[in-house]
C-alpha positions in Angstrom: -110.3 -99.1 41.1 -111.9 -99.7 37.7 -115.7 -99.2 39.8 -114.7 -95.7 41.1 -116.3 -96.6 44.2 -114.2 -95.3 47.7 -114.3 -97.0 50.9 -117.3 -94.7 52.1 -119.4 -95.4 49.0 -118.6 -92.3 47.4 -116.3 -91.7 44.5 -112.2 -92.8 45.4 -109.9 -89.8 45.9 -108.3 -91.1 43.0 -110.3 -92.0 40.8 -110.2 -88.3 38.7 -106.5 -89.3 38.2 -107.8 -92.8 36.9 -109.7 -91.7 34.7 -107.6 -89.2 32.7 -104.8 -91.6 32.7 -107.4 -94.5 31.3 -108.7 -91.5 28.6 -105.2 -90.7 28.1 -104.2 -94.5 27.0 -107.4 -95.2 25.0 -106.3 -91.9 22.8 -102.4 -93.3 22.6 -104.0 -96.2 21.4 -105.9 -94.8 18.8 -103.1 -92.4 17.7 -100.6 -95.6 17.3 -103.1 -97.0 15.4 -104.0 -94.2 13.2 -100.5 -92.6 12.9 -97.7 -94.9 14.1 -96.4 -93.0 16.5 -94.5 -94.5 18.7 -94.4 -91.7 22.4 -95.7 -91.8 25.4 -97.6 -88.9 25.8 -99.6 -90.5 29.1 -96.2 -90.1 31.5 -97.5 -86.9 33.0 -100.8 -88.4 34.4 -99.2 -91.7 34.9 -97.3 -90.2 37.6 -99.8 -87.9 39.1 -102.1 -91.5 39.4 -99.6 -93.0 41.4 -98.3 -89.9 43.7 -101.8 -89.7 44.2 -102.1 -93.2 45.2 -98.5 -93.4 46.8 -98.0 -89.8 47.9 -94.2 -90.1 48.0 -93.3 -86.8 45.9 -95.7 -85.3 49.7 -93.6 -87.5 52.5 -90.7 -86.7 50.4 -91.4 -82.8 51.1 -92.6 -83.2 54.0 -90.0 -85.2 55.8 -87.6 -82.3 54.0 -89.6 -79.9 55.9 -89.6 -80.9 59.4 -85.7 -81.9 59.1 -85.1 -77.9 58.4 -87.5 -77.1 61.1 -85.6 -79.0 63.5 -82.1 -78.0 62.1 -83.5 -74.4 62.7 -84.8 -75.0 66.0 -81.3 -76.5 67.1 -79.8 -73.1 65.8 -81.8 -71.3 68.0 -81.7 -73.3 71.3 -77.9 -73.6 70.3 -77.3 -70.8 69.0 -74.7 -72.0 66.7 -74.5 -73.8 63.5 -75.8 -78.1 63.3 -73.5 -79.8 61.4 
């Protein structure tokens, strides 16, 4: 990951996420240093790295998604509530 490269050659798809979130530590680092302050301002990008890598926060949604679309479709063929 730390070469950027994808599988085609090109840049990965998350690679942008990557590198904010390497950024983002380098700065922490430099503010503990500095300051001594002890938070973890990097959380946010952290988790966008690895939804990007993981997508579960998407299945998750998705999954949600096509359970109501088949609940509703149910309803309809049904015509009465799904328990």
């Amino acid at each position: 990951m730390a070469s950027g490269m994808g599988v085609r050659g090109t840049t990965g798809r998350c690679y942008g996420f990557y590198h904010d979130l390497l950024e983002c530590q380098h700065e922490y680092q430099k503010t503990l240093l500095s300051e001594g302050k002890d938070s973890k301002p990097c959380s946010e990008r952290r988790q966008d790295y690895f939804e990007c890598l993981h997508s579960r926060k998407e299945l998750t949604r998705v999954r949600a998604v096509l359970l109501e679309e088949a609940k509703q479709a149910y309803e309809a063929k049904h015509g009465k509530q799904a328990h």
